[in-house]
C-alpha positions in Angstrom: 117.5 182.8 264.9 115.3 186.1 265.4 114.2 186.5 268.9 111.4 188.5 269.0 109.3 189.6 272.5 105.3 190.3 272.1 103.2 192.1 274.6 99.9 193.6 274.4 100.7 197.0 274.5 104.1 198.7 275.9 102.9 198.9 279.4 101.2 195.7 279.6 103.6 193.3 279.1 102.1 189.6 280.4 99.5 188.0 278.8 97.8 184.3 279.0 97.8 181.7 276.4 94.7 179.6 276.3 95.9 175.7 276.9 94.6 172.7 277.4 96.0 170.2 279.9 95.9 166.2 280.6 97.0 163.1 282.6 97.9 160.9 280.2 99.6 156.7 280.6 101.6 155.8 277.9 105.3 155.8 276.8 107.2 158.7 275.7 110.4 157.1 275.2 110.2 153.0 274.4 113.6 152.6 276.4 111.7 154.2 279.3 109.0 152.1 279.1 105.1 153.4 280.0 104.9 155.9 282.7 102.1 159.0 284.0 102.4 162.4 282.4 101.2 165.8 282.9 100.7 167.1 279.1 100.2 170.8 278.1 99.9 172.3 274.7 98.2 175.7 273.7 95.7 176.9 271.0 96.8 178.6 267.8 95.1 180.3 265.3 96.1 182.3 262.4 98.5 185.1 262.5 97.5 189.0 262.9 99.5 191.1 260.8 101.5 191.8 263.9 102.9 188.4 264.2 102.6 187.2 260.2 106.2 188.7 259.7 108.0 186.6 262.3 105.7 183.8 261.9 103.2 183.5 259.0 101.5 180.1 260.1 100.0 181.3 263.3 99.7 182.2 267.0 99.1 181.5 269.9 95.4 182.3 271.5 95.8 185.3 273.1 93.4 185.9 276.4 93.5 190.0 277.5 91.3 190.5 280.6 89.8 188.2 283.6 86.9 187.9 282.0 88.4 185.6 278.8 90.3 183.7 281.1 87.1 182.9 283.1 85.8 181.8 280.3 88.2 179.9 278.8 88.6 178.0 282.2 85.3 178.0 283.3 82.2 177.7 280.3 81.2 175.1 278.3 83.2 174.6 275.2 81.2 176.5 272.8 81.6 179.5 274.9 85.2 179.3 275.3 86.3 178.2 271.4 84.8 181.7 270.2 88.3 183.2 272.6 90.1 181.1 269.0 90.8 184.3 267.3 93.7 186.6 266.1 93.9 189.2 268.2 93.2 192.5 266.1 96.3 194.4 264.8 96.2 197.0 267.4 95.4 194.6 270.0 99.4 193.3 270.6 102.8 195.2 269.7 106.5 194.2 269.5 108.6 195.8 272.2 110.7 198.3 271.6 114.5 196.9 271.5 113.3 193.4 271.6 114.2 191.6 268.1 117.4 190.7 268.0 119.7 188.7 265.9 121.2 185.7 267.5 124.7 185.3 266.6 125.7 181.2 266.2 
């Protein structure tokens, strides 16, 4: 399996996903029986060019600066779904030395 590490540019390398979060009762596992749970899943959209190589489906929602993750946490929902975009080409690079070939 390829293991490959994304940042925005070289010197920048930590970025935020845009999520969404819930309670949620229910059961997970029927020999566990109904409990509480924290869920968490991010948004996807379709692959830049960047990321269509290692995955051609698509990628996670990408926020770059304060101001998108203010946003996305903060305004109402037709505000924060326009942040469902690839990011452009230029906007996220593959470090240097980071794919690598796991051996199994």
């Amino acid at each position: 399996m390829r293991k490959v590490w994304f940042s925005l540019t070289h010197d920048q390398p930590v970025f935020v996903f845009a999520g969404i979060w819930t309670k949620w009762h229910g059961t997970r596992k029927k020999k566990e029986g109904e409990g509480d749970f924290e869920l968490f899943g991010f948004l996807t959209t379709e692959a830049n060019s960047v990321v269509k190589p290692i995955h051609a489906k698509a990628m996670p929602v990408i926020l770059t600066s304060p101001e998108e993750v203010n946003t996305w946490l903060d305004a109402p929902i037709e505000e924060g779904i326009k942040l469902q975009r690839p990011l452009p080409d230029d906007g996220l690079a593959v470090l240097e030395g980071a794919v690598a070939e796991e051996k199994g």
